[in-house]
N, C-alpha and C positions, 0 to 999 in steps of 0.2 A: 715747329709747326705753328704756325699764326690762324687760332681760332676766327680771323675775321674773313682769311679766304679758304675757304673748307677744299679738302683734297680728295673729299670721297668720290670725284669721277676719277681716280685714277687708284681706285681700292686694290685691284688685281693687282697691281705693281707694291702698292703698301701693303699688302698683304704677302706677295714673295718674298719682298724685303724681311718682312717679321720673322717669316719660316727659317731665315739666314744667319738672324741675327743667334748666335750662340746663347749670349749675357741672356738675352732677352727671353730665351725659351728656359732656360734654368730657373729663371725667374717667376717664368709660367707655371713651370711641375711644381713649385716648391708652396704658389701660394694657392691655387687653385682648393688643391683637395682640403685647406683646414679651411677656410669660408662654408665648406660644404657639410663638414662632419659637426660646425658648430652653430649652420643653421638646423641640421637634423635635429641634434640632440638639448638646441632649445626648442624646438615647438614640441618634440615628445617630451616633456617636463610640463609642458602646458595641455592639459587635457581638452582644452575648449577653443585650440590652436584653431580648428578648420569654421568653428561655427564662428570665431573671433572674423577669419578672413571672408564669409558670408556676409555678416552684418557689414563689415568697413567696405566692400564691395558696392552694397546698399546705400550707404552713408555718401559717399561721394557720387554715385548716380543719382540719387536726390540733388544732390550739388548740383551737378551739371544740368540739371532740367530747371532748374532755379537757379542759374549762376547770378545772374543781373541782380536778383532780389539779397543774392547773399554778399556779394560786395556793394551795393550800396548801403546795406546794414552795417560792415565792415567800416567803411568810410563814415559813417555816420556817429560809430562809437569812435574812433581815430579821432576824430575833428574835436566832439564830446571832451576827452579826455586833452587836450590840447597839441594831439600832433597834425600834421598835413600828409596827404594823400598825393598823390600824383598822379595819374593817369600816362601811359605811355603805348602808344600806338605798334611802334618799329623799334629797333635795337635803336639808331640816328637818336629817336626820338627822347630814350633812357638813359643815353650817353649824357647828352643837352643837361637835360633835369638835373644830372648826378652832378655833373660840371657845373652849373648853373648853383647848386646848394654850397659845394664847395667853397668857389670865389665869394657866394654872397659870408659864408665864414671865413677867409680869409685864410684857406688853410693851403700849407705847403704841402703837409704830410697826410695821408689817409691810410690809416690801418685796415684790413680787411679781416674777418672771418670767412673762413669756406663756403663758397657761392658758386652752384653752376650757371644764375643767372649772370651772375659780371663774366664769365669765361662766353657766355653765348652772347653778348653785349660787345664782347671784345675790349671792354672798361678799363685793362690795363696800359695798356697802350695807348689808347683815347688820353686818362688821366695824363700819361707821362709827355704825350705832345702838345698837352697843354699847362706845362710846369707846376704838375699836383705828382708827387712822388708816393705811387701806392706799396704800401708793405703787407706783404700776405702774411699773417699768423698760425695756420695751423701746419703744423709741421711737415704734411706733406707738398701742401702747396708752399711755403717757404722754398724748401728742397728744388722745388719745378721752378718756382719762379728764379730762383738764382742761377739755375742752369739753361734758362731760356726755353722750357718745354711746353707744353700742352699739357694737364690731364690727363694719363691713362686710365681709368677708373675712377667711378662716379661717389665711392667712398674712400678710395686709396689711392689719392694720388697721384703718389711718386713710387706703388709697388713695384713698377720695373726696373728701379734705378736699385742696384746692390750695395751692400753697404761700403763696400769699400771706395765705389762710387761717389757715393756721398761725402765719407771723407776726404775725400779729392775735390771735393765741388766746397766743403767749409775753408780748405787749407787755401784753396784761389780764393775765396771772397772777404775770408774774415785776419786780413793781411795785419790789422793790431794783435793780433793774439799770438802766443808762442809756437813757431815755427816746427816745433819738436815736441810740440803736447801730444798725449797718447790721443787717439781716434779709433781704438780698435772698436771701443765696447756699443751697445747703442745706447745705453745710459749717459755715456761722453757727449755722444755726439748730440742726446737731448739738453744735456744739462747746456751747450754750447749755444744751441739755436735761443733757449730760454734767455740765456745772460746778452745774447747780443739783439734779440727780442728786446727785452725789456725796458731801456729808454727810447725805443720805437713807441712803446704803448703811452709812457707820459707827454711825448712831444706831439701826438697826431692832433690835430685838430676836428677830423671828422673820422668817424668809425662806420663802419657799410660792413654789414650782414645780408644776407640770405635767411630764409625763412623754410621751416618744414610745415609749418601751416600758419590760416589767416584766421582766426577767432571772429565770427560773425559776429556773436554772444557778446563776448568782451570789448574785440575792437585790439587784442594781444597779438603780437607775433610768438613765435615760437620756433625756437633753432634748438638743436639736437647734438652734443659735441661730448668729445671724452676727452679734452685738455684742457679746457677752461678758457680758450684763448677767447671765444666767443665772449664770453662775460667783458672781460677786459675790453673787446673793442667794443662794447655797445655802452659801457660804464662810464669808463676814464674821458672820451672825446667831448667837447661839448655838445656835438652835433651826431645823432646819430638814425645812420641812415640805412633802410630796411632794404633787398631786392627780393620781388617774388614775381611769380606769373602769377595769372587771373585763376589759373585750377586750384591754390592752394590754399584756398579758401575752405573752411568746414564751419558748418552751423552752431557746435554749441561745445562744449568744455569737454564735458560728456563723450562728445562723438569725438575731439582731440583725444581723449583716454582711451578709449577704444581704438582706436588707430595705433597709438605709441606702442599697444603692448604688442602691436605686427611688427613695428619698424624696427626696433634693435635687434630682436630676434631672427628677420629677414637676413640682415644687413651682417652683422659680425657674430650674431648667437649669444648676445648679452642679453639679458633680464632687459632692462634699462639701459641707454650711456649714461654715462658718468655724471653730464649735466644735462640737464633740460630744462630751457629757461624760456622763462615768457615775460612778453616786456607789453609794458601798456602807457603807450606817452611820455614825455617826457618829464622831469623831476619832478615833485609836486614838495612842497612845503615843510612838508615831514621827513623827507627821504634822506636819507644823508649819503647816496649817490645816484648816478644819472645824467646824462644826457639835458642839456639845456633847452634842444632841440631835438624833435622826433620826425622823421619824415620815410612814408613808406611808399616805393615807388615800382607800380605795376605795369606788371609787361605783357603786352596782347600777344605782338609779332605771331603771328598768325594762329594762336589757338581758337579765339572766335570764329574761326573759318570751319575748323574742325567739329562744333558744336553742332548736332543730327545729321552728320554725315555717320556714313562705316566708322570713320576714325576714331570718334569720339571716345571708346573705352581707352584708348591711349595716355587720356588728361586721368587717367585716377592713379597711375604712380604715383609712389610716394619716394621716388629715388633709393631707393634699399641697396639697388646692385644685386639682389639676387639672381638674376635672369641671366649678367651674363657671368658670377661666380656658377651657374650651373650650365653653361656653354660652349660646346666642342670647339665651336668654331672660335670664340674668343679665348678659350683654353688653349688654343696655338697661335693666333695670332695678336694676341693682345689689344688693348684703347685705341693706339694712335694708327693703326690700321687702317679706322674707320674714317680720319676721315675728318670727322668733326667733334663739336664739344659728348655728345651720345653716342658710347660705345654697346656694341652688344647687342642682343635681340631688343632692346627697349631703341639705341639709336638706328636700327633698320627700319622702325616702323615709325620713332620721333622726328631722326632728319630729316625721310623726303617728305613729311608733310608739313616742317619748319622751310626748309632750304631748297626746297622744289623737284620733282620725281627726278627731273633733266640731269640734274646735281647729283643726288644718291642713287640714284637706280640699280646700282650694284647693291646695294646693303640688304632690300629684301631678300635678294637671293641669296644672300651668306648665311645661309640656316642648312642645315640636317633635316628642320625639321620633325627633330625627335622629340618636341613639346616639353623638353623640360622646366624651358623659360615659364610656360603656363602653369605645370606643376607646381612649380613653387614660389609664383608670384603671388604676394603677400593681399592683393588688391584683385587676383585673378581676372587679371587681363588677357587674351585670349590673343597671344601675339604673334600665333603663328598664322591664325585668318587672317589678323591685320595685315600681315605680310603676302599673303596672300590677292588680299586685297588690291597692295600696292605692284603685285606682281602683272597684276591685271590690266592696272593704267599705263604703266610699264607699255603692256606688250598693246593696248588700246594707242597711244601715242607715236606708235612706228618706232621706239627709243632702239631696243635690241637689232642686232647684226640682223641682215636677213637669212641669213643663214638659217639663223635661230628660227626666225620669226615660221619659216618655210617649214622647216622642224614640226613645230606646234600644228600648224593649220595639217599638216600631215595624218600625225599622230590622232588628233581631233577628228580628221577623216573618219581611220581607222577605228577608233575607239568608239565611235557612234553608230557602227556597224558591225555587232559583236561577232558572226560569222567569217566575216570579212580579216576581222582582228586574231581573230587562230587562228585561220590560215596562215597570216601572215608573220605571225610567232613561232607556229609550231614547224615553219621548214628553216629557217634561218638556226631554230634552237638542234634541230640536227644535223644540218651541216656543219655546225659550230661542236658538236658533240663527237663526231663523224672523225672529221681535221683533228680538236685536240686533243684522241683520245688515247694517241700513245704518248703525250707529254704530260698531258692532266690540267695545261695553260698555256694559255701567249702572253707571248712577250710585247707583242706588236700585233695591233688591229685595227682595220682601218675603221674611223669616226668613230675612237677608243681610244687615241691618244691621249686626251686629261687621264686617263684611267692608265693605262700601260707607260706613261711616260713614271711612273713611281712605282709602280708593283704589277705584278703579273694578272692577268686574268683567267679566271678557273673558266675551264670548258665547262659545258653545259652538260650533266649527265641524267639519263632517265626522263619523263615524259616532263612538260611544263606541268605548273601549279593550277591551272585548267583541267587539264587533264586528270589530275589527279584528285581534284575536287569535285569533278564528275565521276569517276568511277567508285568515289566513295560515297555516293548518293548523297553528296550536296548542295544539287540542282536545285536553288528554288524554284518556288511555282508561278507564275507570268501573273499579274492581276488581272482579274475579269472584268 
């Protein structure tokens, strides 16, 4: 799947696919519930877990109400400290820049750290048709990138690739090596990516990260990793080169510490990762490594748009992945369902206001709607209004069947004339009571098909939930 032409109009179809695919559901059961048991059981270790997710909440809604003021402070310790800035409009426009930095270094090779910005850029590809061979570092995106894939998740990934997969995908690629070496264990197959890693990292000439926040204060990047690979590409290259969007900006060191102690514990249920490194410029005088060159290059592509609209809470993820480790819907149908580089309840409400409502309009509807995306989003983003939100222009823009469309205005009738509306419940609920009440279901119902085409439907028994909420005197009182 080629991150540069996104497939989420056609999700319904990538989504049956997912439900088929065997590998890929084993994969789901297996990783799902330990993300879940070891977000619980790091924020209960943390007793100041919710007032932590209040303040950082706070912390970046300041941001966003001051964002202008906080990247030009940003760019102003940058420049200070002797790196460059870039400014970049459109993905086109970040491509250019990144291409542009390279040639003027004279580099064949570029190393990568884990960046969902170059995956929404489509960087890889760009790089390679312009004779810059990029190499991805962290092991899972290594994994994906030699197998030609997309990203399935926003921390993990190559989770849906099994391991025995993997060793089928080193035995085709890594064609010097012993044909008959063990590949069972996952220590093999790390110690493997490491040794055939490693003169990738001395040969690169430019190294390109990703960023989990922008230091107003400092003018620092900051990337978040548990391999270390990150250190290596932003050290060893002479040139090295930052992606981030315009949200990832926070005001002062402080409010970054406050943040970090959400994000591991969001994300995998660690304390901390492993490394967390902040870089500020490039080498100075004393250092005895670094970067010759520092160049940190921002990406708009439409979040400025989103700034005092509804959308807006949207820009204060901090990419955790929590929202859709705790997600039905992507708990069966995995990442690349969706679509594009944002899987999950975070990409049903990120994509259609990146990539246009026309493009995703399926994704806000792939929700339950059982809030737990909001439970336990580290930044409490409220992602089921947003979806909500986007359901609206959705149905404002003519997009949905008319079917659908005829459905709604229906319903809306009804529902705005609550008389009107029992009646219209409460006879259908007994004829339906009536018919299934010597089988107890159907199997088949007419304008019940998504529902009967996979499981039975229980007949209706006993009065509605109307009803019985009247008779148990909990009618409220009309206002005066």
């Amino acid at each position: 799947m080629s991150v540069e032409v996104p497939t989420s109009h056609r999700f319904p179809d990538n989504a049956r696919a997912a439900l088929a695919d065997a590998t890929l559901q084993r994969g789901l059961a297996s990783a799902k519930l330990g993300f879940r048991v070891r977000r619980s059981e790091a924020a209960a270790r943390l007793p100041e877990f919710e007032t932590l997710r209040d303040e950082a909440r706070d912390i970046k809604n300041h941001v966003l109400a001051h964002l202008d003021l906080y990247l030009e402070a940003f760019e102003q310790r940058v420049t200070e400290r002797g790196g460059h800035v870039h400014w970049a409009g459109d993905a086109a426009a970040a491509r250019d820049i990144v291409l542009a930095i390279c040639r003027a270094a004279g580099a064949r090779t570029v190393t990568k750290g884990k960046s969902m910005i170059s995956e929404e850029i489509g960087l890889n590809a760009f790089l390679e048709q312009n004779g810059v061979e990029p190499v991805e570092t962290d092991l899972g995106e290594y994994i994906i990138q030699l197998r030609g894939e997309a990203p399935s998740h926003i921390i993990a990934p190559a989770f849906h690739v099994p391991k025995a997969e993997v060793a089928e995908t080193f035995q085709k690629h890594h064609k010097s090596l012993d044909p008959a070496r063990p590949l069972e264990q996952p220590r093999q197959l790390l110690e493997e990516a490491r040794a055939m890693l490693r003169d990738r990292f001395f040969a690169a000439d430019v190294g390109i990260t990703g960023a989990n926040f922008l230091i107003a204060e400092t003018g620092a990047t900051v990337i978040v990793t548990n391999e270390g690979n990150g250190d290596l590409t932003q050290t060893l290259p002479r040139v090295h080169i930052v992606l981030a969007s315009l949200e990832k900006v926070v005001p002062t060191l402080e409010d970054t510490s406050t943040i970090l102690r959400l994000l591991a514990r969001s994300a995998t249920g660690q304390e901390f990762t492993s490394y967390t490194t902040f870089s500020t410029g490039p080498r100075r005088g004393e250092d005895l490594d670094g970067p010759q060159e520092f160049h940190v290059v921002l990406l708009d592509n439409g979040r400025s748009d989103l700034i005092g609209t509804e959308l807006q809470e949207v820009l204060r993820c901090i990419r955790c992945g929590a929202c859709m480790n705790h997600c039905p819907v992507f708990g069966v149908i995995g990442g690349h369902a969706y679509g594009w580089v944002y899987p999950g309840p975070i990409g049903a409400v990120l994509s259609p206001s990146l990539i246009g409502i026309e493009e995703a309009h399926h994704l806000p509807s792939a929700s339950t709607f059982c809030g737990r995306c909001e439970s336990v989003c580290p930044m409490r983003i409220p992602l089921p209004g947003l979806m909500r939100h986007l359901r609206e222009r959705e149905y404002g823009r003519g997009i949905p069947p008319a079917a659908q469309r005829w459905g709604l205005r229906a319903w809306a009738f009804l529902a705005k004339r609550p008389r009107l509306y029992r009646l219209a419940t409460a006879l259908p609920v007994r004829l339906l009571g009536l018919v299934g009440r010597r089988r107890g279901a159907f199997r088949r119902l007419p304008l019940a098909g998504g529902w009967t085409a996979e499981r039975d439907l229980p007949a209706p028994q006993g009065p509605t939930f109307q009803a019985l909420w009247n008779r148990a005197g909990g009618r409220r009182e009309r206002p005066r």
